[in-house]
N, C-alpha and C positions, 0 to 999 in steps of 0.2 A: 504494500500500500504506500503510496504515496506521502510524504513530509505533510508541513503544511499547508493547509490552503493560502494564496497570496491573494487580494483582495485588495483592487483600488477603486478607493470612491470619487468620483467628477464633482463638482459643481463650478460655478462661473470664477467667485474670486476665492474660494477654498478659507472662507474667512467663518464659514460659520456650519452650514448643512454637512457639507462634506469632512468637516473637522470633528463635530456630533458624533457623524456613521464609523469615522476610523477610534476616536475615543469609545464610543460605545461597543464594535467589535471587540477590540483588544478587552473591554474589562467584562462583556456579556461570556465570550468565548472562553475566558483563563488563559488569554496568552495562544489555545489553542489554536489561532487563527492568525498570520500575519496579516494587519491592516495598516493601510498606505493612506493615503487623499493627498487630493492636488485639485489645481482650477485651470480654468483655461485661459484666465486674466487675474493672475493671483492678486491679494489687496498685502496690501503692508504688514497688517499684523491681524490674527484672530481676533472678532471683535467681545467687547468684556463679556455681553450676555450669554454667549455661546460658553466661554470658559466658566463662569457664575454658576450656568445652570449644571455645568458638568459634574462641579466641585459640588455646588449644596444638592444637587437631588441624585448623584451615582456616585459620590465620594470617587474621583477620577481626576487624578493628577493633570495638570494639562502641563507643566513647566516644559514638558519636551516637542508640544506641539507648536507646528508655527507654517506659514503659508509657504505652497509650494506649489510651481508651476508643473502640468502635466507634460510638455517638454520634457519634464527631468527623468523621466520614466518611458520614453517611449522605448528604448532599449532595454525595459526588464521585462520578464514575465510574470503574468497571472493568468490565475485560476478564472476568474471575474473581476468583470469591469463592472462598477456599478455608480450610473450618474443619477443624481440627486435633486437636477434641476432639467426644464424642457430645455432650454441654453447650453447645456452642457453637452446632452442626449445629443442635440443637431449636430454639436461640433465636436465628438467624440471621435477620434482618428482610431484606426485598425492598429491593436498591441501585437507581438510578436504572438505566435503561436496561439492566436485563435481563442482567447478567451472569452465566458459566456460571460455575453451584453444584459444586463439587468436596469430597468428601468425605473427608479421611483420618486415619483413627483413630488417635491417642495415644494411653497413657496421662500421666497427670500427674507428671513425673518429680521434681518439688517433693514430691510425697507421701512418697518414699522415709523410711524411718524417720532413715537417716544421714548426715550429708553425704557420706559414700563412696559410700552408696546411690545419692544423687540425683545425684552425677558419673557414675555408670556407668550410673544411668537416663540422663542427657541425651545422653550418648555413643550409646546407644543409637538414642534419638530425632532424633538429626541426622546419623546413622549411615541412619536409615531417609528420613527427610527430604529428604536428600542422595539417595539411591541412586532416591525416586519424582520428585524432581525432574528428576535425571539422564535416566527415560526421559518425562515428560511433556515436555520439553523436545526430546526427541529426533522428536515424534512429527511426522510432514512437514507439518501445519499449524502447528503452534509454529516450527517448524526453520526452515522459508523466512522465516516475519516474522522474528525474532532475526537471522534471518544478514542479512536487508535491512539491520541497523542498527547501528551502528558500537558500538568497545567501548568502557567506558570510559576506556580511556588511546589511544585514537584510532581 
């Protein structure tokens, strides 16, 4: 059986949806899973609400998260591609070896007019994140590789 699964998530500036879906694999999985994200016009820096809601509602370190352009990967392999925005989805270029394309609609919770806004957007968003990872992970070809491989704290 195959290592881990490698796993990158799209969205446009990887500042917030797509930072969520790699935070939230790494700590839903145990490590079982490596996860990646990038954007397609990365932003500066993760925005606060996104790293807020990581820390207070999935106790999820984020110090080592930070934005990256999907450029930076188009010479690696994965398992799944999975974008997180329709933006992303349109401009998702072909990874080496053919990895399965997974689609799952966000909206851009950065947009929100408030910063209360965009806390209860992201909450949302990794709310929802959370709950499709939860069964795509369940599903008996995910389940048997994950469970082949150890977690991260052993």
């Amino acid at each position: 059986m195959k290592g881990h699964y490698n796993v990158l998530f799209l969205c446009t500036g990887n500042a917030a949806r797509s930072q969520l879906a790699e935070a939230l694999l790494r700590e839903l999985s145990k490590g079982r899973a490596d996860a990646f994200s990038a954007g397609s016009v990365p932003a500066q820096a993760i925005h606060p609400a996104a790293k807020a809601v990581l820390k207070d509602h999935f106790n999820v370190d984020t110090s080592t998260l930070f934005p990256k352009s999907m450029d930076d990967f188009m010479a690696d392999r994965f398992d799944f591609v999975i974008t997180v925005c329709d933006k992303a989805a349109e401009r998702c270029p072909v990874f080496p070896g053919d990895p399965q394309r997974i689609h799952w609609s966000f909206d851009d919770p950065t947009l929100e007019p408030t910063a209360e806004g965009q806390r209860r957007a992201c909450e949302h968003v990794a709310n929802g994140l959370a709950g499709r990872l939860r069964i795509w992970m369940s599903l008996p070809e995910i389940r048997k590789r994950l469970d082949a491989q150890p977690t991260a704290d052993g």
